[in-house]
DRENSE-519988 format. One record per residue (C-alpha): residue number from 0; residue in one letter; y, z, x. Coordinates in steps of 0.02 Angstrom, whole numbers, plus 32768, in hexadecimal, padded with zeros to 4 digits. Layout:
N
[rec NUM; 'a'; [Y; Z; X]]
...
END
This chain:
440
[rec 0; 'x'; [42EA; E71F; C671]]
[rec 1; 'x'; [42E0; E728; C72B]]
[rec 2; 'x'; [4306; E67D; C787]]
[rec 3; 'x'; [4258; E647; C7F1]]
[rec 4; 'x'; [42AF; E5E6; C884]]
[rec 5; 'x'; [425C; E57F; C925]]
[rec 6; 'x'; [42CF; E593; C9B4]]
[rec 7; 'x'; [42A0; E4F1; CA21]]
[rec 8; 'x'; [42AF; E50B; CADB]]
[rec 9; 'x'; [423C; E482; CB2E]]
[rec 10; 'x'; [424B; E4B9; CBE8]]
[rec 11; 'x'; [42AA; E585; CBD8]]
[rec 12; 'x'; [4221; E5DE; CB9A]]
[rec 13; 'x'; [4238; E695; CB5C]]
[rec 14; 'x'; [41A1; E6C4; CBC8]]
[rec 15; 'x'; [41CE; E692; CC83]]
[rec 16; 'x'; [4223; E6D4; CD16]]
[rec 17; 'x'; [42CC; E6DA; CD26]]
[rec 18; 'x'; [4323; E691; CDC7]]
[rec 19; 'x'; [42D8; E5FC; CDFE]]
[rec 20; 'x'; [42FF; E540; CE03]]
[rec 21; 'x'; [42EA; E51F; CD3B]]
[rec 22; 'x'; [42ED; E5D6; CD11]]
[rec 23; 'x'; [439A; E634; CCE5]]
[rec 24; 'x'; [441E; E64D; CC53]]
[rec 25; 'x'; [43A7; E5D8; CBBF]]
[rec 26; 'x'; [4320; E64A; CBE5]]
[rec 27; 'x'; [4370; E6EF; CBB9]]
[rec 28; 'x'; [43DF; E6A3; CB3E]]
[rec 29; 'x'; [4345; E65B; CAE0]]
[rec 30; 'x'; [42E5; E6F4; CAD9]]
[rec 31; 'x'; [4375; E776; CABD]]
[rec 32; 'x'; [43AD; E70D; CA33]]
[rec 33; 'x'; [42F5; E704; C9E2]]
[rec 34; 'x'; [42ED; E7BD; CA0B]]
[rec 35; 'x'; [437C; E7F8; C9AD]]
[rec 36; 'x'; [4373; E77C; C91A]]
[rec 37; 'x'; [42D5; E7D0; C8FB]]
[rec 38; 'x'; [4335; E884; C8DC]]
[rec 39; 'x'; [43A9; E82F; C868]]
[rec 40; 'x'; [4317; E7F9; C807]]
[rec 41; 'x'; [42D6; E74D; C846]]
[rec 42; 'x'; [422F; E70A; C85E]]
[rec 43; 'x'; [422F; E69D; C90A]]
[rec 44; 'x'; [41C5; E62C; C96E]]
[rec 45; 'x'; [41EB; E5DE; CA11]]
[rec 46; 'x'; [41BB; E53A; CA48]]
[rec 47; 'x'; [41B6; E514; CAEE]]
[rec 48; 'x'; [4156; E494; CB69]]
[rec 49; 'x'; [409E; E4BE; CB8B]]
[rec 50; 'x'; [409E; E4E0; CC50]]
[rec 51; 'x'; [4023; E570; CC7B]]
[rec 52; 'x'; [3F65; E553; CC4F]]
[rec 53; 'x'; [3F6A; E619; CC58]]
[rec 54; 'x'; [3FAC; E61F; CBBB]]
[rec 55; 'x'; [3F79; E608; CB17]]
[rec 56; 'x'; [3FC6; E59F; CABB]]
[rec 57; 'x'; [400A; E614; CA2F]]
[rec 58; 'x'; [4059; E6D6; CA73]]
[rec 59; 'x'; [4076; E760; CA09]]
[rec 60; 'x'; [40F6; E77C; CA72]]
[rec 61; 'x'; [4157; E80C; CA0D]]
[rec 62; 'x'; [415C; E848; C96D]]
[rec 63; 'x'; [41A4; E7A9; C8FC]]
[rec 64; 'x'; [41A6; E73A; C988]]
[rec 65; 'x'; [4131; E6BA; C9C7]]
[rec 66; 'x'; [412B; E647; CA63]]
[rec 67; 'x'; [40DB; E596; CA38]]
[rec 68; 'x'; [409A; E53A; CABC]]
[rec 69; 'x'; [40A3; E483; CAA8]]
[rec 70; 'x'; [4045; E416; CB0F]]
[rec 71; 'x'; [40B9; E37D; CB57]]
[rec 72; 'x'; [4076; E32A; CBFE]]
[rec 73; 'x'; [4012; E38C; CC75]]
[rec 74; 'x'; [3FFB; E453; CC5B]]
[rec 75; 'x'; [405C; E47C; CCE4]]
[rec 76; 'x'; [410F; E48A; CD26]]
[rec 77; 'x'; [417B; E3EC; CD24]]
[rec 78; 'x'; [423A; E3F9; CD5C]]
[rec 79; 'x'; [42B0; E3EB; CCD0]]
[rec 80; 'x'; [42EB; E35B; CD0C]]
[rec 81; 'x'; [4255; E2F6; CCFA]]
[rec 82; 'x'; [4219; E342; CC41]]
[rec 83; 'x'; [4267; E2AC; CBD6]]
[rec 84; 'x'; [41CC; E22D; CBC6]]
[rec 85; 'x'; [4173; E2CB; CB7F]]
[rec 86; 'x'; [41F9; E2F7; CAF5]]
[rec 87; 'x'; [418B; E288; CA6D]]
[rec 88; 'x'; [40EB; E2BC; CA93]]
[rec 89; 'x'; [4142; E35D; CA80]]
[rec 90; 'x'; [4186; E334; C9DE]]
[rec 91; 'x'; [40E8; E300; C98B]]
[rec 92; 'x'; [407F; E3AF; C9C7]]
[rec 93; 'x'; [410D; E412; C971]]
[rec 94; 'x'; [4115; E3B6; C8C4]]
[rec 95; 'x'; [405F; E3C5; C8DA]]
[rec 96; 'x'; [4071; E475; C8ED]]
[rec 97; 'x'; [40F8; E493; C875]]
[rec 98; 'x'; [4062; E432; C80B]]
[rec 99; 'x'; [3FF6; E4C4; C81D]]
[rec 100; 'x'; [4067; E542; C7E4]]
[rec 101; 'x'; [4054; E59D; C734]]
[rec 102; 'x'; [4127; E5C0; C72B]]
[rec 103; 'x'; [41A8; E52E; C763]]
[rec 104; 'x'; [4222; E543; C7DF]]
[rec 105; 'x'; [42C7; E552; C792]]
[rec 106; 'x'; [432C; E502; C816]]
[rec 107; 'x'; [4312; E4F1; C8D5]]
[rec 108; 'x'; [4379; E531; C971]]
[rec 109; 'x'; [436E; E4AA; C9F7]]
[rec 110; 'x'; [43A8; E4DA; CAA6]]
[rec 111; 'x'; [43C4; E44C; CB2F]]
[rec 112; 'x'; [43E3; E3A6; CB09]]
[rec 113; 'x'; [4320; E378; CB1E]]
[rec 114; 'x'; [42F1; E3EF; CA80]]
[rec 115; 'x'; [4380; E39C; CA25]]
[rec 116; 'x'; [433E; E2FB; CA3B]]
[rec 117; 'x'; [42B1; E361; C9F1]]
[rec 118; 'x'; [4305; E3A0; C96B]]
[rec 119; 'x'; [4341; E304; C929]]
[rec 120; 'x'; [42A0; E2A5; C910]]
[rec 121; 'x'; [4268; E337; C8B8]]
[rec 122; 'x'; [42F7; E338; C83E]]
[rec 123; 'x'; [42DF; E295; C81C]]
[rec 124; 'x'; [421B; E2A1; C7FD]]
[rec 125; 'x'; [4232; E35F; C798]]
[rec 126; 'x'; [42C8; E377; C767]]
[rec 127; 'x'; [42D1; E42A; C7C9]]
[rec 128; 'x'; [439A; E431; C800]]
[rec 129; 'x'; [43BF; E456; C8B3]]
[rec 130; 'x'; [444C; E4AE; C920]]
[rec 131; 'x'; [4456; E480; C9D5]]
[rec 132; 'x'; [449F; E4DD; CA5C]]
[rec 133; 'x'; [4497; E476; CAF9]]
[rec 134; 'x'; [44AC; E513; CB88]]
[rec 135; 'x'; [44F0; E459; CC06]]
[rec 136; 'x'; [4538; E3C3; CBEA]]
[rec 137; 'x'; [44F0; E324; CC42]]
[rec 138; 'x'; [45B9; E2D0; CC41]]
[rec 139; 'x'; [45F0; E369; CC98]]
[rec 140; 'x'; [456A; E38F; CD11]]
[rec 141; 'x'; [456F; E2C8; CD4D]]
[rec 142; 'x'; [4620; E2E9; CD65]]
[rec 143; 'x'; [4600; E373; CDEB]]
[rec 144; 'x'; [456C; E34E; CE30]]
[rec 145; 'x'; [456E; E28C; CE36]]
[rec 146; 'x'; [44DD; E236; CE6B]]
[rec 147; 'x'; [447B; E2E2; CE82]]
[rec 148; 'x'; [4458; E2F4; CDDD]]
[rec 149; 'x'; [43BB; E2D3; CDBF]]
[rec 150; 'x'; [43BD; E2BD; CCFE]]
[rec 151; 'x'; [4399; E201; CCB5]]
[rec 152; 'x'; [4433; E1A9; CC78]]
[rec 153; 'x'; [43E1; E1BB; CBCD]]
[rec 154; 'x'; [441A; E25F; CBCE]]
[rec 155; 'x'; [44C9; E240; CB87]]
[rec 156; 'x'; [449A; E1DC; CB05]]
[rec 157; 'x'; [4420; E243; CAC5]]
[rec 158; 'x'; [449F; E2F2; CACF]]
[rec 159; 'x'; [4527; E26E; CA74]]
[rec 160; 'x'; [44A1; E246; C9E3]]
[rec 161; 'x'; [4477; E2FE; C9E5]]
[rec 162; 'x'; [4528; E33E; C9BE]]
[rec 163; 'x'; [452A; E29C; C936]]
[rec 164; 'x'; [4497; E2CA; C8C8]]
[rec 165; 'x'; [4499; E3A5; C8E9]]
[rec 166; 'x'; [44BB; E40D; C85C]]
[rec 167; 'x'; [452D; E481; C8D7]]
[rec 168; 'x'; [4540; E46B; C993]]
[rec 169; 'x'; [4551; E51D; C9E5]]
[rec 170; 'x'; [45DE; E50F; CA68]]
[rec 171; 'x'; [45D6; E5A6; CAD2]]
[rec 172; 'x'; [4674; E5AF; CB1D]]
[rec 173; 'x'; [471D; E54E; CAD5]]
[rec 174; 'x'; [4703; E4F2; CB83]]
[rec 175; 'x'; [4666; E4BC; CB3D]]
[rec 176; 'x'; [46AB; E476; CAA1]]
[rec 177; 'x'; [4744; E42B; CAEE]]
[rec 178; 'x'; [46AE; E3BB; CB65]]
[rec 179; 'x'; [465B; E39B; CAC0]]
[rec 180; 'x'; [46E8; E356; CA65]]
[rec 181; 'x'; [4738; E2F6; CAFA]]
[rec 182; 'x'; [4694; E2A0; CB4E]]
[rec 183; 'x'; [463E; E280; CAC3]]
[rec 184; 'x'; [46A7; E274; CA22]]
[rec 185; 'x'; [465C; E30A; C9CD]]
[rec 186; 'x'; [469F; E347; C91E]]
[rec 187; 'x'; [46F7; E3DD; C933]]
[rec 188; 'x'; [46C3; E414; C887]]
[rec 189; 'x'; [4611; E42E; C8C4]]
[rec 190; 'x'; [462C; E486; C958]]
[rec 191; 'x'; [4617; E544; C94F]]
[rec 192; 'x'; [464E; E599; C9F4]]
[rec 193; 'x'; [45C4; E640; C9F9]]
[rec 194; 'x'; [45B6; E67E; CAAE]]
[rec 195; 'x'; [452A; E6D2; CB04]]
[rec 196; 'x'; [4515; E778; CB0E]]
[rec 197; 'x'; [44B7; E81E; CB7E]]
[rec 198; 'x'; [444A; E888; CB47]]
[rec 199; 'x'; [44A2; E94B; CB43]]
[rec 200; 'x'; [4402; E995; CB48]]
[rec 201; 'x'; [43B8; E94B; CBE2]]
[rec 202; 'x'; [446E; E941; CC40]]
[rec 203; 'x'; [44D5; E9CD; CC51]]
[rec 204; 'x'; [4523; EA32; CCF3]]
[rec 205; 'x'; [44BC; EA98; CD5C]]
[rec 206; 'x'; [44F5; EB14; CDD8]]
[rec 207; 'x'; [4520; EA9A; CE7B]]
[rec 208; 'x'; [44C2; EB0C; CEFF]]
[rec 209; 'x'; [4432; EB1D; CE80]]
[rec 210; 'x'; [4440; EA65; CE6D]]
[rec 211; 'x'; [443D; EA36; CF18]]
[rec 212; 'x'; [43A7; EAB5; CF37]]
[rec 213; 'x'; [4347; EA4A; CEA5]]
[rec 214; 'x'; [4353; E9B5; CF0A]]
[rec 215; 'x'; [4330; E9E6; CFBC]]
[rec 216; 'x'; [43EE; E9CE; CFF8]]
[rec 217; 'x'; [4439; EA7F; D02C]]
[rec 218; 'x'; [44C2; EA34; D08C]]
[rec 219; 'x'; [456E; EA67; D0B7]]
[rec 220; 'x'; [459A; E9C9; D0A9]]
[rec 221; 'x'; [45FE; E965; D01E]]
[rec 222; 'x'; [4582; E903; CFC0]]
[rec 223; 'x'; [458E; E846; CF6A]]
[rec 224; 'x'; [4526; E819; CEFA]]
[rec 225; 'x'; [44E6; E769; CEC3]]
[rec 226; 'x'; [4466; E75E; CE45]]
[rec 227; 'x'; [4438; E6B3; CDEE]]
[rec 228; 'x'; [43D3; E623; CDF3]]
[rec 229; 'x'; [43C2; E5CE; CE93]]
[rec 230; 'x'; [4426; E525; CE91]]
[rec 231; 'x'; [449D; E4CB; CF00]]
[rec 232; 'x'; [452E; E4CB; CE4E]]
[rec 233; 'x'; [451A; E58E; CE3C]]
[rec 234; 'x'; [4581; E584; CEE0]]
[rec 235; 'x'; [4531; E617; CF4B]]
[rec 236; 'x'; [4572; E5A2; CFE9]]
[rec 237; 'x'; [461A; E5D8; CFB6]]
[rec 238; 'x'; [45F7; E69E; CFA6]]
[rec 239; 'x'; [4594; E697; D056]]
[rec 240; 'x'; [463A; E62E; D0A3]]
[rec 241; 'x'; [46A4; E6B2; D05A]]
[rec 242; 'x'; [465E; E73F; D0B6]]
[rec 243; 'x'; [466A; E6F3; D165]]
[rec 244; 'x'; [472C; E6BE; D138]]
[rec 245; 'x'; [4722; E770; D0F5]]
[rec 246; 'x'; [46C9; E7BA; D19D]]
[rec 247; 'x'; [4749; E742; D20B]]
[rec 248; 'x'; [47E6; E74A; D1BD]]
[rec 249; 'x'; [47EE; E7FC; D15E]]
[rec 250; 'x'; [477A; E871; D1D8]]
[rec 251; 'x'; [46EF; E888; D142]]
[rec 252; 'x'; [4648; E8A6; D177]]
[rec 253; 'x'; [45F8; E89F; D0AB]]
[rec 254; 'x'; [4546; E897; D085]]
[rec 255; 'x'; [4522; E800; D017]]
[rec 256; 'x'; [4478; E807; CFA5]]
[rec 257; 'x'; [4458; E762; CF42]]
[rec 258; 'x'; [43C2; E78C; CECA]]
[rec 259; 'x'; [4356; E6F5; CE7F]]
[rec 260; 'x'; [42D8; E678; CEB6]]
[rec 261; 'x'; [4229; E62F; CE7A]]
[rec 262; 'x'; [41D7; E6CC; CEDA]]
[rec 263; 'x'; [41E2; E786; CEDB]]
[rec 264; 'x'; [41FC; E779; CFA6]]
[rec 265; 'x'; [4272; E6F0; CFFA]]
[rec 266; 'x'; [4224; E653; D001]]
[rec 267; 'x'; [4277; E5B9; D03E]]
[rec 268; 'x'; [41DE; E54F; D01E]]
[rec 269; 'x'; [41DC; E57A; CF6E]]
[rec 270; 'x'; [429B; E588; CF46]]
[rec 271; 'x'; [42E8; E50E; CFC7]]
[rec 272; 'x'; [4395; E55A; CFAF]]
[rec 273; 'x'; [4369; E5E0; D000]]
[rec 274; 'x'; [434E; E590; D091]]
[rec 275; 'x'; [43EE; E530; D082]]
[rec 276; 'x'; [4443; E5BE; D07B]]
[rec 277; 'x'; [43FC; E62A; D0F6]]
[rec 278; 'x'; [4426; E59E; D175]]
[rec 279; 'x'; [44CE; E5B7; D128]]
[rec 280; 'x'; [44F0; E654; D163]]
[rec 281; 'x'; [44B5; E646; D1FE]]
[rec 282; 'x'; [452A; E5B6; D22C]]
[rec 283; 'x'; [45C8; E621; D1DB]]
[rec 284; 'x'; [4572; E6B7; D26D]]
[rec 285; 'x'; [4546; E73E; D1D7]]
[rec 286; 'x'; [449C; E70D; D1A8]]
[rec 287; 'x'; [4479; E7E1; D1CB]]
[rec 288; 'x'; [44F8; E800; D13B]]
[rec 289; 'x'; [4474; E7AE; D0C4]]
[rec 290; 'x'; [43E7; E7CE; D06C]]
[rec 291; 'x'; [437E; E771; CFFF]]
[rec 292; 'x'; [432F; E7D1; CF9E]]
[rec 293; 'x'; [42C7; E75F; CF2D]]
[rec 294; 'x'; [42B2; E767; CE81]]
[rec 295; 'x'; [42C1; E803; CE1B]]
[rec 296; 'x'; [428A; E857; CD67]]
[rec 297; 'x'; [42EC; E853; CCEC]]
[rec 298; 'x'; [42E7; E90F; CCC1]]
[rec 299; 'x'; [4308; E929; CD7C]]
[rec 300; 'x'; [43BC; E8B9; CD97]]
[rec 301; 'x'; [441D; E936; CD4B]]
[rec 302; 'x'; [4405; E999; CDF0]]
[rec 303; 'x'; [4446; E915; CE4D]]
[rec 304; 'x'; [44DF; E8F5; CDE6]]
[rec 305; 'x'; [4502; E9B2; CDED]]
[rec 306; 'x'; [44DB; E9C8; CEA0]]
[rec 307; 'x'; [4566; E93C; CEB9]]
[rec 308; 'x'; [460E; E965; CEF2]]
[rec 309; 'x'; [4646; E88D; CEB2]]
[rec 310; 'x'; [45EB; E819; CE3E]]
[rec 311; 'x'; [4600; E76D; CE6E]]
[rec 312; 'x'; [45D9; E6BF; CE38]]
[rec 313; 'x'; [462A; E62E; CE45]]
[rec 314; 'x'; [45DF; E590; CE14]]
[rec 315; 'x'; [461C; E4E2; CE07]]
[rec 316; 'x'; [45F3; E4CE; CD56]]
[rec 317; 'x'; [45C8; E569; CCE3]]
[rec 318; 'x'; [45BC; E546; CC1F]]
[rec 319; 'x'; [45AF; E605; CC13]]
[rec 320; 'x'; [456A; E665; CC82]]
[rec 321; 'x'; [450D; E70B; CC51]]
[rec 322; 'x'; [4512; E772; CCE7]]
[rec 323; 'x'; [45C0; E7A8; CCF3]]
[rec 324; 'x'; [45A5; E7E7; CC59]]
[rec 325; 'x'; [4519; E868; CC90]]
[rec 326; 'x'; [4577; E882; CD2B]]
[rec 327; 'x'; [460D; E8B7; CCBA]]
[rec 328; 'x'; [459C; E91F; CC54]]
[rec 329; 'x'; [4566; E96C; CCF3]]
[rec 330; 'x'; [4602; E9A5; CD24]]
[rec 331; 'x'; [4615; E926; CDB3]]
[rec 332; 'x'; [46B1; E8B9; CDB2]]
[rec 333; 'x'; [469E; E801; CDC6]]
[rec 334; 'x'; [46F4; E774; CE25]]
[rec 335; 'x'; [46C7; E6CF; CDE6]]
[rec 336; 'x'; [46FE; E617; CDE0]]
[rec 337; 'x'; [4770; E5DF; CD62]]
[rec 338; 'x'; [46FF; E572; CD0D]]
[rec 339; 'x'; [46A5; E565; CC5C]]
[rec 340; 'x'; [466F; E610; CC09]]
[rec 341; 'x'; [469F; E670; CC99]]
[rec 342; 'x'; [474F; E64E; CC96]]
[rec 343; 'x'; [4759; E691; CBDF]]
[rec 344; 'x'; [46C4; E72D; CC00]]
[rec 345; 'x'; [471B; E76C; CCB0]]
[rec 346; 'x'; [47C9; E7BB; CC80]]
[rec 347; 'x'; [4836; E792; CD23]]
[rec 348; 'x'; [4882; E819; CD4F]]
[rec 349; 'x'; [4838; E88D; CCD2]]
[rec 350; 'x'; [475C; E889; CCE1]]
[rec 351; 'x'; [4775; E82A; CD77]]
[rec 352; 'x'; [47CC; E790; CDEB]]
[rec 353; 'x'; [47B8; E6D2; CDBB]]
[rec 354; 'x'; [47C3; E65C; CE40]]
[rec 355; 'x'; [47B1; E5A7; CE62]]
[rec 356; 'x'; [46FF; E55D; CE91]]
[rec 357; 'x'; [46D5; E528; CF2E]]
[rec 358; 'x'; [475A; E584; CF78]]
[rec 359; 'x'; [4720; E5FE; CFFB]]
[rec 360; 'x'; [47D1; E63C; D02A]]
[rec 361; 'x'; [47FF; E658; CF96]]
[rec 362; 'x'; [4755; E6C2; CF71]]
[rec 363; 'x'; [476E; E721; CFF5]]
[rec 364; 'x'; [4810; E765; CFE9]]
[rec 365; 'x'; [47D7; E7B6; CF2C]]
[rec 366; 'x'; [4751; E7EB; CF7B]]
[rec 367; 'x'; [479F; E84C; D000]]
[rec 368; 'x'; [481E; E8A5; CF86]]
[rec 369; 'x'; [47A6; E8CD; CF18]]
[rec 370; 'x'; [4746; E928; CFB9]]
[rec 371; 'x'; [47DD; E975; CFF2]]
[rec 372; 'x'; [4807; E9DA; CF4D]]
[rec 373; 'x'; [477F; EA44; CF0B]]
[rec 374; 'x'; [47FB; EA88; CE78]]
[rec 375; 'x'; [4824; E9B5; CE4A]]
[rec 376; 'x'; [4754; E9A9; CE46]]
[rec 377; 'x'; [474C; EA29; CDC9]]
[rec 378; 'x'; [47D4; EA0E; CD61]]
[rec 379; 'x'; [4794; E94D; CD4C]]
[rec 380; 'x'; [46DD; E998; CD39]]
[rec 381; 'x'; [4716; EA01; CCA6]]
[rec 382; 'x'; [476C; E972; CC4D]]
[rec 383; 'x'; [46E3; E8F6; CC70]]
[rec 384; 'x'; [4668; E97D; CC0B]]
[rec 385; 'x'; [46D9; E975; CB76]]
[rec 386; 'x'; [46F2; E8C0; CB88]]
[rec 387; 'x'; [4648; E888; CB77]]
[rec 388; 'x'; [4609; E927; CB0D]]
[rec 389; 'x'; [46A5; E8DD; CA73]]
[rec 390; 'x'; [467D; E830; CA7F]]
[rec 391; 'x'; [45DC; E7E6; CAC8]]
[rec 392; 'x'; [453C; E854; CA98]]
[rec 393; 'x'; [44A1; E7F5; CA5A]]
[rec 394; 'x'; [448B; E850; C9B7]]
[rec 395; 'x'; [455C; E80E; C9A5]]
[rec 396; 'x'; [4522; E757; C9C3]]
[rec 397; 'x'; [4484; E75C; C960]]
[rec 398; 'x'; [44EF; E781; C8CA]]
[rec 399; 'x'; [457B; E6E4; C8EC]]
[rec 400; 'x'; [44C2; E684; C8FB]]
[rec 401; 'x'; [446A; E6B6; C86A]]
[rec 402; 'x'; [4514; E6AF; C7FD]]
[rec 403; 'x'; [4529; E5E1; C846]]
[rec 404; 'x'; [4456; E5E0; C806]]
[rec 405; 'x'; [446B; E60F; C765]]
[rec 406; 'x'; [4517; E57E; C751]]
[rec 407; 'x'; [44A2; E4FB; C79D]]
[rec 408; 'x'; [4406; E535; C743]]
[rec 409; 'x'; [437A; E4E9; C6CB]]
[rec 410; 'x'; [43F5; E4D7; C63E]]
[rec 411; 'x'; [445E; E474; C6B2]]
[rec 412; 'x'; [43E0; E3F6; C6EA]]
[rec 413; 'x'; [43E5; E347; C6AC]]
[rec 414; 'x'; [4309; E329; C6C3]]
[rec 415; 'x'; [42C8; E29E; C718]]
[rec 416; 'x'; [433F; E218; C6DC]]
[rec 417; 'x'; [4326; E1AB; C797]]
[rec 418; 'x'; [4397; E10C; C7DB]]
[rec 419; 'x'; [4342; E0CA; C860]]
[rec 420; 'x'; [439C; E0B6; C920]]
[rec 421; 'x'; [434C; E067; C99E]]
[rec 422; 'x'; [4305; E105; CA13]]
[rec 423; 'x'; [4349; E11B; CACA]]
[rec 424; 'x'; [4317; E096; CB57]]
[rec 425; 'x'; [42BC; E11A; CBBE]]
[rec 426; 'x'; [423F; E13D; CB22]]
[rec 427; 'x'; [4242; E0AE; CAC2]]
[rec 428; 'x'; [41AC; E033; CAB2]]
[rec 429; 'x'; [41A7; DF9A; CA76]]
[rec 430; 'x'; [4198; DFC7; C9B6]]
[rec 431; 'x'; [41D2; E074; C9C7]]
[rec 432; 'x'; [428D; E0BA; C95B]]
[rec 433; 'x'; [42B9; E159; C954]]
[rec 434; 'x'; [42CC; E188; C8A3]]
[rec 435; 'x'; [4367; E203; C871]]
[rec 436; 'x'; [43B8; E23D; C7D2]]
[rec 437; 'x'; [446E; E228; C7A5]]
[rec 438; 'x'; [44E9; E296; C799]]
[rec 439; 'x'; [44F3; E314; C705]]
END
């Protein structure tokens, strides 16, 4: 029988724009994944956070797959960040839902640690077994960004209680499981490494003049590209310092595009990095080296990675990181920072250059060989197409994730057997527990 599965994403849903502040990597990796567990035979839904009264609150969204809305504080946008308080109101629309439903779920999929938090209440109230792949960790982001992250201190109790009650925990790089096991104690013998993936029929290369027609940017010039979500940690500071070292110190006059925002034009108002970053590049005297280009379609960024002569990104923090894989799949080489997924997806020396974050010397000096030698572009270009065609397809991680279902499935769960823990500070009241089942 076909598995009927929930994948829980309460703020990355399938539907939205990629690019923007709390828009990136969770949103294509939720939908891809529902996408191709559907070919293999699934039956999907998607639950994510109500914030568009546009919508309705159930989409048909494609054939096996549907997008349920559920309503949790206002119907509107509300930054990640500040989504917590919401997570039972959340919980008690979906068992509601789940109510409603002629066939159960068999298990659920929860992404983020919010949806885990999620996940476990429902376990405890249904029985329905859950997976949880966390895309960030809340110990390792308040590492790097200190008092800048804006996520409640509940968070690492809750991601610590999430790994402790899960079925499986998805690590997506061994990085990822290494955090796991050494900030928060997590058994090893749950932990499933399963990366993300790209999508071969969406990104493949295109012929680069063709490309660069596509996107309006016939230039002699050698071309950078940035694409991503528009965050201080994705560490577009660094590429833009790079290319005045690069402009100063090597004689490179590049063309840098960095593709994303919360608009299809440049906006500063709306995506304050941008702003940031312009400013940026003014004070480092190439500000007409860059363009912002806004965010982009998804069918239309595999112009941009072909039109590319270098691929970069280089974050502080990456748990994966699924655009050097399109790049690669492009054709387009990548130098990126040593760190997370990325250090095991980019191939130094072979699909690409690694390199340390937050190191604009160092970035440039890839960068510049990589500019100099056409043949060294092309040779890395054709290895980074096998690379990433071998290993890290969708329809390639939709099997290693319906294979972990069907271990942690129906026959595996223990029902509704609940001890009772007192629930976190931020979200308890005064006779409120959270109720969770032991351990199988």
């Amino acid at each position: 029988m076909n598995l009927t599965v929930a994948l829980l994403s309460e703020h990355a849903s399938p539907l939205a724009a990629v690019g923007g502040v709390d828009a990136g990597g969770q949103n294509i990796a939720v939908a891809e994944l529902a996408l191709h567990l559907t070919k293999l035979g699934a039956n999907v839904d998607v639950f994510t956070r109500w914030d568009d009264p546009s919508l309705p609150t159930l989409v048909e969204w494609q054939p096996g797959i549907r997008v349920v809305h559920i309503e949790a504080g206002p119907i509107a946008p509300v930054a990640k960040e500040d989504m917590l308080p919401h997570m039972d109101a959340f919980t008690e629309q979906m068992i509601r839902f789940i109510g409603t439903q002629s066939r159960p779920y068999d298990l659920i999929h929860a992404h983020f640690f919010m949806s885990g938090y999620v996940a476990c209440q429902i376990k405890a109230r249904l029985g329905i077994p859950f997976a949880i792949t966390f895309h960030a960790l809340g110990e390792v982001r308040r590492q790097l960004q200190g008092t800048s992250d804006r996520f409640p201190a509940e968070r690492f109790s809750i991601e610590r209680q999430t790994m402790l009650e899960a079925d499986a925990v998805v690590a997506l790089c061994p990085q990822d499981r290494q955090d796991m096991m050494s900030l928060y104690g997590a058994n090893p013998r749950t932990i499933v490494t399963i990366p993300n993936g790209f999508n071969p029929e969406q990104f493949y290369p295109v012929d680069k003049a063709l490309a660069r027609l596509m996107i309006g940017h016939d230039t002699p010039e050698p071309m950078i590209l940035q694409l991503g979500r528009m965050v201080p940690r994705k560490g577009v500071d660094n590429v833009i310092r790079a290319l005045g070292y690069m402009s100063r110190h090597y004689g490179i006059q590049a063309r840098l595009l960095v593709v994303g925002g919360d608009s299809e034009t440049p906006d500063p108002s709306r995506t304050p990095e941008i702003g940031r970053l312009a400013h940026l590049a003014d004070e480092e005297g190439i500000s007409h080296q860059v363009t912002f280009t806004g965010s982009r379609k998804r069918e239309e960024l595999r112009y941009y990675y072909s039109a590319a002569d270098v691929f970069v990104t280089t974050p502080w923090y990456e748990p994966f990181g699924i655009t050097p894989l399109e790049s690669m799949a492009c054709g387009t080489p990548v130098v990126g920072s040593a760190v997370g997924g990325i250090k095991c997806t980019v191939l130094d020396n072979e699909t690409g250059f690694l390199v340390p974050p937050n190191q604009p010397e160092a970035l440039a000096a890839k960068l510049a060989v990589l500019i100099h030698s056409k043949h060294l572009r092309t040779l890395l270009g054709e290895e980074a197409i096998r690379h990433v065609g071998q290993h890290y397809t969708w329809q390639h991680v939709a099997e290693q994730t319906l294979a972990l279902y069907r271990r942690i499935g129906p026959s595996k769960s223990v029902g509704p057997s609940p001890i009772h823990l007192p629930l976190l500070p931020a979200m308890a009241s005064a006779d409120k527990t959270i109720v969770l089942a032991p351990k199988a």
